[in-house]
C-alpha positions in Angstrom: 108.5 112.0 78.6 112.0 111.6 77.7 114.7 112.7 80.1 118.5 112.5 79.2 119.4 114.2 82.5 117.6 111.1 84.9 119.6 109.2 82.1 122.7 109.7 82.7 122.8 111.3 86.4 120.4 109.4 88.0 117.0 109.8 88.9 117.3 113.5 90.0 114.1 114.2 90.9 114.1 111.5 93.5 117.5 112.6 94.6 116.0 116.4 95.4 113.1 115.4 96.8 115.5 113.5 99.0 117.1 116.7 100.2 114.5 118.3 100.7 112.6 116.1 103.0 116.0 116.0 105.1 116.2 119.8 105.5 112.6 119.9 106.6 113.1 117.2 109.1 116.0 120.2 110.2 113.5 122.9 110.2 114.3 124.2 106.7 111.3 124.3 104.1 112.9 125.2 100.7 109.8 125.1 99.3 110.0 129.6 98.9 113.3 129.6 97.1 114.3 128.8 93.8 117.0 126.0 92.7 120.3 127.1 91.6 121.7 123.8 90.5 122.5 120.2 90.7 125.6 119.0 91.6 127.1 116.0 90.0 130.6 114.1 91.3 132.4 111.8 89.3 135.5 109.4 90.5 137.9 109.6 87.3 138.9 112.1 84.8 138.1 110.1 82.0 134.6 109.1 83.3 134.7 113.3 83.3 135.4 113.8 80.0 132.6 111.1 78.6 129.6 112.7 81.0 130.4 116.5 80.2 129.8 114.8 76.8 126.8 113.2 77.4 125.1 116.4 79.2 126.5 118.3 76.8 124.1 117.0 73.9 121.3 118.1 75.6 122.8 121.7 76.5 122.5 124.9 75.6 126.3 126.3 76.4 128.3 125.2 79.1 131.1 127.1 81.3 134.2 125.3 82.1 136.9 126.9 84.5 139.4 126.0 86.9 138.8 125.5 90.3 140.3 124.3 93.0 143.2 122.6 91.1 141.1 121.0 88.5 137.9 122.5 85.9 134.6 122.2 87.4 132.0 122.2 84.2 128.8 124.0 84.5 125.8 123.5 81.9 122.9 125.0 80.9 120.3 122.6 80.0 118.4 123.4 76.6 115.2 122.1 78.7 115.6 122.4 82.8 115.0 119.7 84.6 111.5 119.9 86.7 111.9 118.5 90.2 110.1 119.3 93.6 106.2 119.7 91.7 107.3 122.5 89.2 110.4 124.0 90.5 113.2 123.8 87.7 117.1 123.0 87.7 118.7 125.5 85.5 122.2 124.4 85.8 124.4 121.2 86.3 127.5 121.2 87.7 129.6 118.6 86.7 132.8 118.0 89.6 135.8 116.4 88.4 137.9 113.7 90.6 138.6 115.5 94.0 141.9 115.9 95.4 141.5 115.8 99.0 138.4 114.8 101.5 136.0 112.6 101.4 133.0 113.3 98.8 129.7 111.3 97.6 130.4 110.6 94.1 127.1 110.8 91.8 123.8 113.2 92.4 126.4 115.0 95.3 124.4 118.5 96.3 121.3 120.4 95.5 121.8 124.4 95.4 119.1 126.5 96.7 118.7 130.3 96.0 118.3 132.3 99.1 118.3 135.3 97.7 117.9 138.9 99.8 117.3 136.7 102.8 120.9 134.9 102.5 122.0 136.9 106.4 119.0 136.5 107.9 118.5 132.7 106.7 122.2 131.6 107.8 120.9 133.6 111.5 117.9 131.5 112.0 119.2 128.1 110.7 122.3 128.6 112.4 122.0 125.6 114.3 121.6 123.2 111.7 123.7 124.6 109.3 127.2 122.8 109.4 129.3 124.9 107.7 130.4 127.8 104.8 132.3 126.5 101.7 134.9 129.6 101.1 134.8 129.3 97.2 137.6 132.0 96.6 138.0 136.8 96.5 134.6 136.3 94.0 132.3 134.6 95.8 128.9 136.8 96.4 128.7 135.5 99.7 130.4 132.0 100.3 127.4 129.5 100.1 126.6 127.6 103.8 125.7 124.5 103.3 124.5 121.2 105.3 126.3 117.8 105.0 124.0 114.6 105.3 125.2 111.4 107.0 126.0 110.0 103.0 128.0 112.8 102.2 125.5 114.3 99.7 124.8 118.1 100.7 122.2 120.9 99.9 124.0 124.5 99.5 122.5 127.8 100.1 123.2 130.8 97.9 122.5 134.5 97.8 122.6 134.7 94.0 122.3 131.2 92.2 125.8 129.5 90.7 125.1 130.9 87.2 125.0 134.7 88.5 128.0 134.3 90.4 130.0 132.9 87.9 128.9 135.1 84.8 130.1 138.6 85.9 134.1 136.9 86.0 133.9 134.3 83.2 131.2 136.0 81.2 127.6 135.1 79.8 126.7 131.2 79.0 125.1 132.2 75.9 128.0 131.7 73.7 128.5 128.0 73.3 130.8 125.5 74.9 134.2 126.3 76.8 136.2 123.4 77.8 139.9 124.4 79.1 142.6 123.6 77.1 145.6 121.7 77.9 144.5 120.5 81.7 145.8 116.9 82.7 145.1 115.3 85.7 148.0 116.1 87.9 149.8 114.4 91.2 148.6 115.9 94.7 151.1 115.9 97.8 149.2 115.4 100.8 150.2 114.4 104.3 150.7 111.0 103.1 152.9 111.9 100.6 152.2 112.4 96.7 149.6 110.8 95.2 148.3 110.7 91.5 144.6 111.5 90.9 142.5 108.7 90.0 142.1 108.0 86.2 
């Protein structure tokens, strides 16, 4: 069976079973809910550019906005990857160079739909859970997530990254969107201003 996503992200499936077996060893079985997405991090802009490429041949639409300072790409797949025995990824999400922090670059976070049970699941995992990612006024709630010792995380969402996004930046089912005119720009931080890596 051919599969361009393994191809050019990495073996994915191996990567969310990966997750998986970590949460469970935390008491979370994700086994109920339904994925949102994959996550995956690249260093430079330009290595950016060539993968949204890549992926892109193998899409259906895609969604590209900016967030956080840069655009964050997210594709529909015109086949969803299968991972976990069955359960499908029906979105990528392609990160650009970061500007701050220190992230995993590659296969970076699974996203798992919570749905209904989002207040009650963030009560009983509590413990475990190591934060909530404030992702701006829109967010329908601000996913929690858990960070692993290699900096890879798994995300939990009410509605899944696609339903979040399409009631502000409207439906994936009209093509490709890239954003026009975005270069990569310098960052001040506390140790002064540094360029993005190219």
């Amino acid at each position: 069976m051919v599969d361009p996503w393994s191809d050019i992200l990495g073996d994915c499936r191996a990567f969310a079973a990966q997750q998986r077996d970590r949460l469970l060893t935390r008491g979370i079985d994700i086994g109920p809910y339904p994925l949102s997405h994959l996550a995956f991090r690249v260093p430079e802009w330009d290595q950016y550019v060539h993968v949204r490429t890549l992926l892109e041949r193998h899409a259906l639409a895609n969604r590209e906005n900016v967030w956080n300072g840069r655009p964050i790409s997210l594709i529909v797949p015109a086949e969803p990857l299968e991972v976990l025995d069955g359960k499908l990824v029906p979105l990528i999400e392609l990160i650009p160079p970061v500007h701050q922090r220190v992230y995993r670059m590659g296969l970076e976070h699974l996203g798992v739909v919570v749905g209904d049970a989002f207040d009650s699941f963030v009560a009983t995992h509590k413990p475990v859970l190591t934060g909530q990612q404030f992702q701006g006024p829109d967010s329908t709630p601000d996913p929690v997530y858990v960070l692993f010792e290699d900096f890879t995380h798994a995300k939990f969402y009410r509605l899944s990254l696609r339903a979040s996004v399409e009631p502000h930046s409207g439906p994936f089912d009209d093509g490709f969107h890239h954003v026009d005119g975005w270069s990569p720009q310098r960052v001040v931080t506390a140790t002064g201003p540094n360029p993005l890596p190219r």
